[in-house]
Each structure stands twice: as C-alpha cells, then as structure tokens.
C-alpha positions in Angstrom: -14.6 -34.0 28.3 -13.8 -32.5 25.1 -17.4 -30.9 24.5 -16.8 -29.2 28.0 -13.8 -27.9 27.2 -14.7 -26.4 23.8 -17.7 -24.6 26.4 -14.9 -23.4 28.7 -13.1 -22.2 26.0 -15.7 -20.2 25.0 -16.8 -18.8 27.9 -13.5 -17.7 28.8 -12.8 -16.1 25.5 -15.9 -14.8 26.1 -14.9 -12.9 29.0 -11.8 -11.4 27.8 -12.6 -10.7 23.9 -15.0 -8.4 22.6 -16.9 -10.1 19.4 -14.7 -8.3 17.1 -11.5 -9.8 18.7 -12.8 -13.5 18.6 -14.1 -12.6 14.8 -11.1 -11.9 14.0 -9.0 -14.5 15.5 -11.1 -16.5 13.3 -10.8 -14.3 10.4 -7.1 -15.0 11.1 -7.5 -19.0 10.8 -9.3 -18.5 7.9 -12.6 -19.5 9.1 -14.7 -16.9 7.9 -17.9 -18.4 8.2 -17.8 -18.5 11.8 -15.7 -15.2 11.7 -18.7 -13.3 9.8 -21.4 -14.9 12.4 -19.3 -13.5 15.4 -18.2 -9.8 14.4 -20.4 -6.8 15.5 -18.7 -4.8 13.0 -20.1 -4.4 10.1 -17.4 -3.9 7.4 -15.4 -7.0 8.9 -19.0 -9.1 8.6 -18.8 -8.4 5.1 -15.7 -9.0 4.6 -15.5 -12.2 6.0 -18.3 -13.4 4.0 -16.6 -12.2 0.5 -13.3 -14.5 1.9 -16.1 -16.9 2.2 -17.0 -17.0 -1.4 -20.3 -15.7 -0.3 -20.8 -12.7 -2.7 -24.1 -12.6 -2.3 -24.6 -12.2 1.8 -21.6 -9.8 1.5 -22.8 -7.5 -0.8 -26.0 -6.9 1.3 -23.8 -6.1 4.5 -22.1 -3.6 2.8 -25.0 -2.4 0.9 -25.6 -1.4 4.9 -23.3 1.1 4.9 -22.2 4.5 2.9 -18.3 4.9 3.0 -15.6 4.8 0.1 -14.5 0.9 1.2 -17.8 -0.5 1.4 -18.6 1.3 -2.0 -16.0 -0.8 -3.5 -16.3 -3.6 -1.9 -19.7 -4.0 -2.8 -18.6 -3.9 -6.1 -16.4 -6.6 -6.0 -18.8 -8.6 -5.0 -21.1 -7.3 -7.6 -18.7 -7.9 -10.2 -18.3 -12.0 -8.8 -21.8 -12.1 -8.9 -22.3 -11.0 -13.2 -24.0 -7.8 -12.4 -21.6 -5.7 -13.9 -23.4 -2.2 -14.4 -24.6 -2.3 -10.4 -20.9 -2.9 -9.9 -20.0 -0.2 -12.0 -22.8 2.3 -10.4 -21.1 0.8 -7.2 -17.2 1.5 -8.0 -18.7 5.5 -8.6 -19.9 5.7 -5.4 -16.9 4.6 -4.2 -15.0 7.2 -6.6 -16.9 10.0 -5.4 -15.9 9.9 -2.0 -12.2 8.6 -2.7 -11.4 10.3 -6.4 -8.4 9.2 -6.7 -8.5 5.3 -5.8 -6.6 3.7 -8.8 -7.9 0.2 -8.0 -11.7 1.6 -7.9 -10.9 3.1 -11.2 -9.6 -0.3 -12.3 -12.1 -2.5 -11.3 -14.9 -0.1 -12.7 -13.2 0.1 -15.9 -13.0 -3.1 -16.5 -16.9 -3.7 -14.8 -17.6 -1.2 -17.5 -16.4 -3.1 -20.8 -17.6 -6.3 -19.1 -21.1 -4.7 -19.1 -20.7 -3.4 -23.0 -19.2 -6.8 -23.8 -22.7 -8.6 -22.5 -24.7 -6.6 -24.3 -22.8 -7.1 -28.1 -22.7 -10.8 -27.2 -26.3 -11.1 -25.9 -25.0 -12.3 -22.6 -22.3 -13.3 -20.3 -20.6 -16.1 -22.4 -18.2 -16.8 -19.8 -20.0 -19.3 -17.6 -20.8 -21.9 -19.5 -21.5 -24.9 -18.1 -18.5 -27.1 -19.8 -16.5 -28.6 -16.9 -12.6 -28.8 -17.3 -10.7 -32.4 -18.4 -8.9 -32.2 -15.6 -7.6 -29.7 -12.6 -3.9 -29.3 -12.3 -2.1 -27.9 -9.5 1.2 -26.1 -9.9 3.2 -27.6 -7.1 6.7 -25.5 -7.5 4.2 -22.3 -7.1 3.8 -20.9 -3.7 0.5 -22.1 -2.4 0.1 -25.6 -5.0 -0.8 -28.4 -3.5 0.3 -31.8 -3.8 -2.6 -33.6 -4.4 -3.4 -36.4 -7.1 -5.9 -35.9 -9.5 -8.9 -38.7 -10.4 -9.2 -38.8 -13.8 -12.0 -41.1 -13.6 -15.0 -39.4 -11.9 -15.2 -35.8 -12.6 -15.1 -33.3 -9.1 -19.0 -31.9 -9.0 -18.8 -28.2 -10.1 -20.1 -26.5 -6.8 -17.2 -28.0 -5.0 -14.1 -27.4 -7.9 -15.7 -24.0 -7.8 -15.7 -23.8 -4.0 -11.8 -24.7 -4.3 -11.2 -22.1 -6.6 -12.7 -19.4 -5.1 -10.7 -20.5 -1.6 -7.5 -20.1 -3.8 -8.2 -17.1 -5.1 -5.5 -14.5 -3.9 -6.6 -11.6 -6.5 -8.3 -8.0 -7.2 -11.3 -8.9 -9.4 -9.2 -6.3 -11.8 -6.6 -9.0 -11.9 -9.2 -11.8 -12.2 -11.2 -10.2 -14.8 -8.0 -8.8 -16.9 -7.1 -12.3 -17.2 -10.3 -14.0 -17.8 -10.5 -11.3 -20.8 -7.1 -12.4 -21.6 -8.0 -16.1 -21.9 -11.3 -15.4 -24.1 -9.5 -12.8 -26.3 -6.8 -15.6 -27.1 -9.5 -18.6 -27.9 -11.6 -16.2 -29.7 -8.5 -15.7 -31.6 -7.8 -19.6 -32.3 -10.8 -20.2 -33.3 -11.2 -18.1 -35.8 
C-alpha cells in the first residue's frame, strides 16, 4: 500500500510539476541528491550537487555553461576541491563578465594566496590526515545539535567529513579566511 502510494504520488506530481518544480521542492527539503537527478536546469543541477558536498560533479555542470554565476560557482567548487589556480582562472571569468562582484573578488583573492601559499610550502599542508580528539557541538548556537559524543571509537573520516560539509553555512571566502586564521595562529604557537 505504501509503495503504491509513493507511485501515485509521483505520477501525480508528475502531472502537475515541471522537473524544475519537483527539483526544487526537493532542493527545498534539502535532499539535493535527488534534487540534482530531477532538475532540467542546468545551473540548479549544479547547485544542488555543490549543497551535496559533491564538488566534483558540480563543477563539471557548470563547467557546461558560460555566464558570471556559473564562473564563480565553479570556482567554489574548485577552491573545495585544492585546485586553487583553476579556481582562480575561474573567479576571472566570472570577473569579466560581472567586474564589480565583491565576493568573486574575495574568493579569488584569497584562491590566489592559497595557490602562492602551496607553492612556498611544497603543497597543501592543510589536509593532513590527523583525525580530531573529539567533535564538539555548540548547542546554545543556532543550528548545534544535541548529540553525545563516543569518546571510545573514533567517527571514520569520510562520514565526520560528510557532517561537516552538511553544516557548512559559508562563502568559501569565509571558510578559507578562517582556515588561514587557524594555521596562522598554530604556526605562531609552535614556534
């Protein structure tokens, strides 16, 4: 009974919404994995894949295409991904067509000295494969969660990186100004 009515659902959606309008209601629930398989538009493919997490697959769709938005957000994706001087290339195109875009400008500045910082330090020395003691939760900030830590087996990285990137709220401008942030202060420390 319920497998029929998950059919009849569809159908009649089916009927009434256009691809786009069922993509996006599942945009909208935050199921962008079955949001990107269902929108004809391109743009919104892509972008429902980079909600995903999947930088890769979105940065091919909007490889696809040749306007300002999908300029930048193929850098973005570009920039998640460590290829910092296509992201860069990327943000220009984006520039060209949109000159005065202050978070293009942003994000390719900061693509920039993220490119010049790999090649003084021989590499990207911000992924290293050291897990975290433990992940904490703010639970008085808007969006913690109250969930309980296990101290005694370690969360595999693919799925504590998973949950991060679902909890990401941020420009990569933001994400990237902090992460410098963070190394500038232990590189401090530890001298």
């Amino acid at each position: 009974m319920k497998t029929f009515l998950a059919i009849a659902t569809l159908t009649w959606s089916g009927l009434w919404f256009t691809p786009d309008q069922q993509g996006q209601r599942l945009f909208d629930k935050k199921e962008y994995i079955a949001a990107a398989d269902t929108f004809s538009d391109t743009m919104w493919k892509g972008v429902a894949l980079y909600r995903a997490g999947e930088f890769k697959k979105a940065q091919a769709v909007f490889s696809r295409l040749d306007s300002a938005e999908a300029h930048y957000n193929r850098g973005n994706c570009l920039v998640f991904l460590g290829q910092y001087q296509d992201a860069v290339a990327s943000y220009d195109r984006a520039l060209s067509r949109r000159p005065d875009w202050q978070a293009a400008t942003e994000n390719r500045n900061l693509a920039a000295i993220r490119a010049e910082r790999m090649k003084s330090e021989g590499g990207d020395m911000g992924d290293q494969q050291i897990g975290a003691d433990k992940i904490v939760f703010d639970k008085k900030k808007e969006g913690g969660q109250d969930t309980e830590t296990n101290d005694d087996k370690p969360a595999d990285n693919n799925s504590t990186q998973a949950l991060w990137l679902r909890r990401i709220q941020t420009e990569p401008a933001d994400f990237l100004r902090n992460k410098f942030a963070y190394q500038a202060q232990f590189g401090e420390e530890a001298k």
